[in-house]
N, C-alpha and C positions, 0 to 999 in steps of 0.2 A: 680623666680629662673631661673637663664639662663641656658640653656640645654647645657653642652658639648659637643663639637664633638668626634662622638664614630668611628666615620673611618682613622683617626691618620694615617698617611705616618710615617712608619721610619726614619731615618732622607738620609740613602743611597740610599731607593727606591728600591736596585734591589733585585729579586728575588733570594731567599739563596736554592729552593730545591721545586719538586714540588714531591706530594705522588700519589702512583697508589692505586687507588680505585678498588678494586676487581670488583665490583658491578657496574652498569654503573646506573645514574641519568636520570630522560627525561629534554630535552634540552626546554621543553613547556612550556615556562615560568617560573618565577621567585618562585610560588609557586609550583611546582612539588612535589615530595614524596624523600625522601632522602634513600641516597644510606645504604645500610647492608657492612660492612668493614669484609677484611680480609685479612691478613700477606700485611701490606702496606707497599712500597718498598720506598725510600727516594734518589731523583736525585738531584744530583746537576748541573746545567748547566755549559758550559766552561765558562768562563770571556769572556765579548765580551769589546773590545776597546774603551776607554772612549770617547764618541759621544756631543760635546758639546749643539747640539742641545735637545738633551737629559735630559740631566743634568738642560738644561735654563727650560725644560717644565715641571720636577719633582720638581724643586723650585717653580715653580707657583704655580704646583697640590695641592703641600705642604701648601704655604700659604691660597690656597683657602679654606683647611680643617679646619675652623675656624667657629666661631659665624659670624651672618651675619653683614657685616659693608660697608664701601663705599671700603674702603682696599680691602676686602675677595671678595666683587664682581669684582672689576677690577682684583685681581690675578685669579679668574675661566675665567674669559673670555679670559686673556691671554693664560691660560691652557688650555684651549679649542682649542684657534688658536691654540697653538704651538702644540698639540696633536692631531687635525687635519692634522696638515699640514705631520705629522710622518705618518700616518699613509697613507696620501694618498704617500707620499714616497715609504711605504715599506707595501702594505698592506697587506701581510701575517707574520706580526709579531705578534706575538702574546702578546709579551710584551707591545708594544704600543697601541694593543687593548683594554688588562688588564688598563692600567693607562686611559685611554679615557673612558672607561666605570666608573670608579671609579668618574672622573671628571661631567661626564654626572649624576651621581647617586645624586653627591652635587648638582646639578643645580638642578634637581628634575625630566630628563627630562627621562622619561621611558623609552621612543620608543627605543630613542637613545642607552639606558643601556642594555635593552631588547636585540635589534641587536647586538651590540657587545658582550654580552654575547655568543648569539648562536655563532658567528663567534669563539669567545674563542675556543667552544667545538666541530668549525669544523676543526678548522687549528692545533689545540694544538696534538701530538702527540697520549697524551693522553687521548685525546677527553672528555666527560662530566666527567673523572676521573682523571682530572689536578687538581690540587688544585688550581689554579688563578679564574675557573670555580665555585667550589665549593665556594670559599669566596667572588664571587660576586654576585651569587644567591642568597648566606646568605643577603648581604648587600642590595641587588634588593629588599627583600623581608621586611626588615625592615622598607626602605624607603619608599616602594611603597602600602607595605596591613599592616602597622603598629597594626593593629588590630586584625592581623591573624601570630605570631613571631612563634608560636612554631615550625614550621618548618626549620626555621632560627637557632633558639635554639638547634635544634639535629644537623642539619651543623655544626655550630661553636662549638659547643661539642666535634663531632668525630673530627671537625678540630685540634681543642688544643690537642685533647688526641694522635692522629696518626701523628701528623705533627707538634710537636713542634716549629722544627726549620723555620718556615713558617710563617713568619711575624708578628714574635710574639705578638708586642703592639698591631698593629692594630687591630688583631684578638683580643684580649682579652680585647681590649674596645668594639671590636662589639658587640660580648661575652655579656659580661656588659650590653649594650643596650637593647639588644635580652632578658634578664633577668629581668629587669627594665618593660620591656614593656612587658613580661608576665606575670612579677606579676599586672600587673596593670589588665590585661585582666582578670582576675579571681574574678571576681565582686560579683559573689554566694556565699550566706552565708555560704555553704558546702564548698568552695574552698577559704576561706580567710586564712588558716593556711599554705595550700600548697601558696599563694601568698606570705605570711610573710618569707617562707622557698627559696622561689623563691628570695626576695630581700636582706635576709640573704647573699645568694651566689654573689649575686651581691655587696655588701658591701666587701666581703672578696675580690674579684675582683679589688676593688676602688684602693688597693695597698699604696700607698705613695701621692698619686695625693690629696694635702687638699683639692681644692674646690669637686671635684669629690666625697671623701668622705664624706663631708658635704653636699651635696644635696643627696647624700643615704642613709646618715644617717636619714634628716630629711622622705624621701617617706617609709624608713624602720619605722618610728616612724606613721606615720601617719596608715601605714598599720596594724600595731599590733593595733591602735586605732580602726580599721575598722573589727580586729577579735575578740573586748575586753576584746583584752590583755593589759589592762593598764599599771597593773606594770611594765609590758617590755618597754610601749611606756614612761613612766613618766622615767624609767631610764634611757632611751636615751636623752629625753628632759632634764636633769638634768645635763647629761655629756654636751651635747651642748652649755647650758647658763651658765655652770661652764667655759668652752673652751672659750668662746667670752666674760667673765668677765660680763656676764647680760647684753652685750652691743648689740645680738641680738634681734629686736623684733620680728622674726620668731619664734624664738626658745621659748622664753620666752610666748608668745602665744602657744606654741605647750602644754610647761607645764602646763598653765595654765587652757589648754582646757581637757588634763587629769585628775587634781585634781577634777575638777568639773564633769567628768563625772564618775568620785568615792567617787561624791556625800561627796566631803572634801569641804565646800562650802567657809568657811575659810578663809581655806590656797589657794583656786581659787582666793577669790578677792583681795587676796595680791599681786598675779600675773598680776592679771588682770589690776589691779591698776598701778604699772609697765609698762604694754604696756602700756595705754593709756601716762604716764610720757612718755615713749619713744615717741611716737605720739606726742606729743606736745610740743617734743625738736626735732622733724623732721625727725625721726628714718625712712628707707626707708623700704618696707619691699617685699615679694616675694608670699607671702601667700595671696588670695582676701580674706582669713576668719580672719586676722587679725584686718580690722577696725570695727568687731563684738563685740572685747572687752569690750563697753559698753553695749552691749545689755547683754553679759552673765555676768557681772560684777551685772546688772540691776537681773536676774533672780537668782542669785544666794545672793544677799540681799533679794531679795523674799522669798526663801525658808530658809531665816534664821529668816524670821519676824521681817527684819529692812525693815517696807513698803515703808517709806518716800523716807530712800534713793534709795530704787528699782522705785520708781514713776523718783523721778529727772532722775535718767539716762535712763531709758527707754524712757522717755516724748522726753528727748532730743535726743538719738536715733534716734526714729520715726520723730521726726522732721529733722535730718540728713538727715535721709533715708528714705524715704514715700512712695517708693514703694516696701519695705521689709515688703514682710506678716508677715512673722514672727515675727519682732519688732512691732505690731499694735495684733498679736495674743496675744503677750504674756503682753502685755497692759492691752489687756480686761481678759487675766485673774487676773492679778493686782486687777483688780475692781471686780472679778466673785469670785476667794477663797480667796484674802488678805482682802482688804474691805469689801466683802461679800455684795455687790453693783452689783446686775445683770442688770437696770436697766441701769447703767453707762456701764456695760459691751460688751452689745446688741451691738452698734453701732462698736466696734473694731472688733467683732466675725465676723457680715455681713460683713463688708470690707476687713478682713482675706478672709474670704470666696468667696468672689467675687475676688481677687488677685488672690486666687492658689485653685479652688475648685478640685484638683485631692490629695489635702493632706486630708486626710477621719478624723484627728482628726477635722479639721474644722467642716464641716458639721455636724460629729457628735455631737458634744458641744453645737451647734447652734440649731439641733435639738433637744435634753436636754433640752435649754434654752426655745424653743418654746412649747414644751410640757408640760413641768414641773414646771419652774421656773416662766416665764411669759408665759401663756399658750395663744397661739394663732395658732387655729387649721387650719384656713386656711392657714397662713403661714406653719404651719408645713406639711399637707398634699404635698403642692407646693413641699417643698422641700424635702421631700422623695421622692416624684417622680423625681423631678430631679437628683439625688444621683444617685437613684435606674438606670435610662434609660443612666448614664456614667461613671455607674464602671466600665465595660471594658476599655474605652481610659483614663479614669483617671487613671488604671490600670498600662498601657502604658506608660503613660507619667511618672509614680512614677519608676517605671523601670527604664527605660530612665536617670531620671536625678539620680537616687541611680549609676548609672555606671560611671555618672560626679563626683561626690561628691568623695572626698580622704581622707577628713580628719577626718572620724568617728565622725561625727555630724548629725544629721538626719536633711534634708531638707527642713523639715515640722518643724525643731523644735530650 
């Protein structure tokens, strides 16, 4: 999926009004504490004289505000020079500050965004209670602790609510951003409906922008996967592949991923069956969990007790992919409850097991198998102990990668 850019230039650049912040912000960086509002007052500045130098360095700013390409690099560095050079010009402007930090923010380059920020909030009239202050702090902090928005999130909040007239797209694609990246943040099985509620707002935000609504649509769909809520996700997924005529295989993978995890096993491998068509008419796609199709296509004639053809696609799967535990896990169950074959099972468990031993269904299975099925106590002793001496860091590490994973599939499975 390619990431939009969520800091959009106007197309005229200048400033329409800056809002008095009752409440003063601290100027200490990008994450600070946000300010408490009250009766905010709306300036407009005079018209200042159309400045051609100006004008050349907001076209650059503009074009840099893009996906990254060979283009969008050579427009920042122009916009860099020519924003540099304004500002060592006139260096108490506060306007060329504001656009120099906005440019430094796209580069990625902190210090730079940092300083000019604080300069914002010492030369600006209105000191940390300008809004050019306030929406570069929001945008500092997205860019810079992406994994800490909420405080971006109340910025651009009071910004949209108290300061309409104040750059309006820009803010409200940061907005966007800020929303998008907190629902993401809310990883805890306690916190997946406040995320779903989180991306909701960020879809109604998407506005008219197709692509932009299409990539929210689908992290909106993935997320309700991640609370499940299916229904909601399978009905987004259903608008999607109706929308792009079945002709994406994102989308149609996304449906497919929900039928099956409401256990419709079905109507999954009809889907399923589909992406891999798409796949093999060269379908591009955005999702890394879409070339899984065979593997879930494979487990889902399993659980329908068509063994054979879960053996063919699995086999070949795991032959794709060889070092997906999971396609080699779900192998040896093939031979462990379909065939009912532990003997043939044994050797996919242990190499499951030895891939990813912080996934506990491994181990425990393995264990089962050493106990019970083919009982062999020294191997089983061994490996209780071992279990036993790294649940903690397997602990970790299952954490860890459950905050990676988006699209409500379990990682172990």
């Amino acid at each position: 999926m390619r990431t939009l850019p969520a800091l959009t230039l106007a197309t005229a650049a200048i400033l329409v009004g800056f809002v008095l912040w009752r409440a003063r912000t601290g100027a200490d960086g990008f994450a600070a504490g946000t300010p408490d509002v009250v009766a905010p007052a709306v300036e407009a500045p005079p018209e200042a004289p159309a400045d051609t130098d100006v004008v050349e360095a907001l076209r650059a700013l503009k074009e840099a505000d893009a996906p990254h390409s060979p283009a969008q690099a050579r427009a920042l560095e122009s916009a860099l020079t020519k924003l540099d050079a304004l500002v060592a010009r006139d260096p108490s402007n506060v306007d060329h500050l504001f656009y120099r930090a906005i440019a430094a923010t796209i580069a990625r380059d902190e210090a730079k965004a940092r300083d000019d920020l604080a300069r914002v909030g010492t030369l600006s009239p209105l000191k940390e209670r300008d809004a050019r202050f306030v929406y570069l702090k929001a945008i500092g902090i997205l860019a810079f602790t992406p994994d800490k928005p909420d405080p971006a999130l109340r910025l651009l909040r009071l910004l949209t609510a108290e300061a309409s007239a104040f750059m309006a797209e820009p803010v409200h694609r940061a907005l966007h951003r800020a929303l998008v990246q907190a629902s993401i943040t809310r990883t805890e099985p306690q916190r997946r409906d406040e995320a779903a509620q989180l991306m909701e707002e960020a879809l109604a935000l998407a506005g008219d922008d197709p692509r932009l609504v299409a990539a929210t649509r689908r992290l909106l769909a993935h997320t309700y996967a991640r609370a499940q809520r299916f229904p909601e996700a399978e009905d987004l997924w259903r608008k999607m592949v109706e929308a792009t005529g079945g002709r994406d295989v994102d989308s149609v993978s996304g449906l497919a991923n929900t039928l099956s995890m409401q256990d419709r096993f079905e109507e999954a491998v009809v889907e399923f069956t589909r992406v891999l068509t798409l796949l093999e008419q060269g379908a591009m796609y955005g999702n890394v969990g879409v070339p899984e199709a065979r593997l879930r296509r494979g487990n889902c004639y399993r659980l329908l007790g068509r063994l054979d053809d879960a053996r063919a696609d699995l086999e070949r799967y795991v032959q794709g992919h060889p070092d997906d535990h999971r396609g080699v896990h779900w192998l040896g169950m093939l031979w462990f409850d379909g065939y009912e074959d532990a003997a043939k099972a044994v050797p996919y468990f242990e190499r499951a097991y030895r891939a990813a031993p912080w996934c506990e269904v491994y181990g425990t299975l393995l264990l089962q198998v050493y106990e019970l099925r083919i009982p062999n106590p020294e191997k089983a002793a061994s490996l209780r102990r071992e279990m036993a001496a790294n649940t903690d860091a397997h602990k970790k590490k299952m954490e860890a990668l459950g905050k990676e994973s988006r699209d409500g599939v379990s990682i172990c499975r």
